[in-house]
N, C-alpha and C positions, 0 to 999 in steps of 0.2 A: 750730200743732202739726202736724207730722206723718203723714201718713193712715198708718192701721195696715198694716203688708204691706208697706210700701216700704222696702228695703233699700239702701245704696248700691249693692251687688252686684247688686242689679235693677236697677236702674235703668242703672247703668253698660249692660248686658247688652241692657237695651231700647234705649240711645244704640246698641252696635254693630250693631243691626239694623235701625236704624232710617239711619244712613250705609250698610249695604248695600241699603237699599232707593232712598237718593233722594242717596248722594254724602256721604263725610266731611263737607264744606264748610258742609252745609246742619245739621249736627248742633247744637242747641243746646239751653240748659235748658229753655225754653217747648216746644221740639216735643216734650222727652222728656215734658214736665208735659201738654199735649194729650192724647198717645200714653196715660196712663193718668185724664185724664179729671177731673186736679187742678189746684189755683190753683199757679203756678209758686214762691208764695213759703213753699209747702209742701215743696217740695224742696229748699232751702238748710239745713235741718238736714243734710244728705247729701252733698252738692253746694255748693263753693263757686263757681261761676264756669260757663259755656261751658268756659271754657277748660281746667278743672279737669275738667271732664266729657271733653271730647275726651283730654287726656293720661293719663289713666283707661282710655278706649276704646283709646290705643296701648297701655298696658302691657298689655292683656287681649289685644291683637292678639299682641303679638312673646310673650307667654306660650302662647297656642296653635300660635304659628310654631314655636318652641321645642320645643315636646312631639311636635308632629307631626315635625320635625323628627329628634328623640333615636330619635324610634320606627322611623322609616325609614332612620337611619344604622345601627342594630344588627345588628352582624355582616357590615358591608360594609368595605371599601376600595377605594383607588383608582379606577379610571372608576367602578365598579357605585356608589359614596361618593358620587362627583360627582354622576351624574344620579340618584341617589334624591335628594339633598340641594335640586337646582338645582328639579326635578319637584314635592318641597313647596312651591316658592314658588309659581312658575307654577300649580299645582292653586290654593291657598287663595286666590292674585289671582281666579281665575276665579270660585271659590264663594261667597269674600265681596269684594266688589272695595272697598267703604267699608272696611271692616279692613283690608284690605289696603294702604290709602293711610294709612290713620291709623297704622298700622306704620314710616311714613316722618315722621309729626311728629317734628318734633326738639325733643331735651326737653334739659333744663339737666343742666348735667353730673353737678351728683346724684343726680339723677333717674336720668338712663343708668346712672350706676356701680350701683346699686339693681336696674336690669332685669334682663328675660330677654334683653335685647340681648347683654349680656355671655358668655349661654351658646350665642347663635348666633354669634358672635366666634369663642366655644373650640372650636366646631365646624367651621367653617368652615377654623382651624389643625391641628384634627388631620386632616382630609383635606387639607391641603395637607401637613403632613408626610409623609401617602404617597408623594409625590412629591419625596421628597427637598429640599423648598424650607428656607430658611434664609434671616434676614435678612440686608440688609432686604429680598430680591426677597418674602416670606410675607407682608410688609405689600403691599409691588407687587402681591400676586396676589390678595391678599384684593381691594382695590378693583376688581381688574379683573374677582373674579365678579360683585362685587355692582352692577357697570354695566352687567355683559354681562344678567345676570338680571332686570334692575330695566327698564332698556331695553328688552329686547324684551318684556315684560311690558308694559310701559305701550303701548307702541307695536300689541302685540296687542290686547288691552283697548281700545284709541283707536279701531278698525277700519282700522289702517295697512297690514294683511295682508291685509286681503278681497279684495281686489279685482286680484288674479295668481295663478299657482299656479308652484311646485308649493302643496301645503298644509303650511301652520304647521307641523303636526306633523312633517312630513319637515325642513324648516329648520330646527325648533327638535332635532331630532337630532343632526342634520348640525353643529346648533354645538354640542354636547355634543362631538362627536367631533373638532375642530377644538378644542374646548379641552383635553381630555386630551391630545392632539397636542402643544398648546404646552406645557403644566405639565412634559409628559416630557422635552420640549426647550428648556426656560425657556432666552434670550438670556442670554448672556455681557454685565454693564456693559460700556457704552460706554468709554472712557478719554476722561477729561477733558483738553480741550486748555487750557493757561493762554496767554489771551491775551499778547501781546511785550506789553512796558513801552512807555511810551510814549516813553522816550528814544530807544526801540531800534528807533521808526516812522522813515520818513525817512531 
């Protein structure tokens, strides 16, 4: 049976705090069942799985990325879009860095189609339409925020920055404005060269 008070919505909640305290990786149903001081097979009324628990902890991440997100794009465009939008990730990596990583479990496609993933997709398209982008370069550019974002995000988060200057904070600027630069001056496709026929080697 059940201990009275435990909610899956708690529990989920105590999983994301408990990956920002000690690492997604380490998140499982026995630490959540610890954490409140119960027999682990009290929690399967709630909870099917670890795993069930951890992809729970991502939609609750990319659902707070999401909101935080809506809230800081209103009433902006272009550069001022970019780096409000870029600046939510980078903040929530540093505040909850387990959410933050559990935002990057990849879930099955139903799952995704289902998220809040899909409304930081539609976000992420309408400031690129400030910039006049158009497929397919708007899919090109999506991946190239979400590399440029994720990257140095992790790589800051790792301690790959500490140790030169100037400070993060000026680099992580400095590439905001180095990507507006590009979005406004998105590359022209290359033209495809068709290799000769091979009759036509020799």
């Amino acid at each position: 049976m059940a201990r009275a008070g435990l909610t899956t919505e708690r529990l989920v909640r105590a999983g994301a705090e408990l990956a920002d305290e000690v690492g997604f990786e380490q998140v499982t149903v026995s630490a959540v069942a610890r954490r409140f001081d119960v027999k682990v097979a009290s929690l399967y009324s709630h909870l099917k799985s670890s795993h069930d628990l951890k992809t729970r902890i991502a939609l609750l991440a990319l659902e707070e990325l999401a909101d935080r997100a809506a809230e800081a794009l209103a009433g902006r465009a272009g550069k001022d879009a970019l780096i409000a939008f870029a600046n939510v990730y980078r903040d929530y990596a540093h505040e909850h860095p387990g959410r933050y990583a559990a935002a990057q479990l990849r879930l099955d496609p139903e799952t995704a189609a289902a998220s809040a993933g899909v409304r930081h997709a539609q976000m992420t398209r309408a400031i690129l339409r400030g910039y006049d982008l158009s497929e397919p370069d708007q899919t090109h550019a999506v991946r190239l925020l979400g590399s440029v974002f994720h990257g140095y995000v992790s790589l800051e988060l790792g301690g790959g920055f500490s140790h030169s200057a100037p400070d993060t904070q000026q680099t992580w600027s400095r590439t905001m404005d180095a990507l507006d630069a590009l979005l406004r001056n998105w590359p022209a496709p290359r033209a495809m060269i068709t290799p000769p026929a091979p009759e036509a080697i020799g």
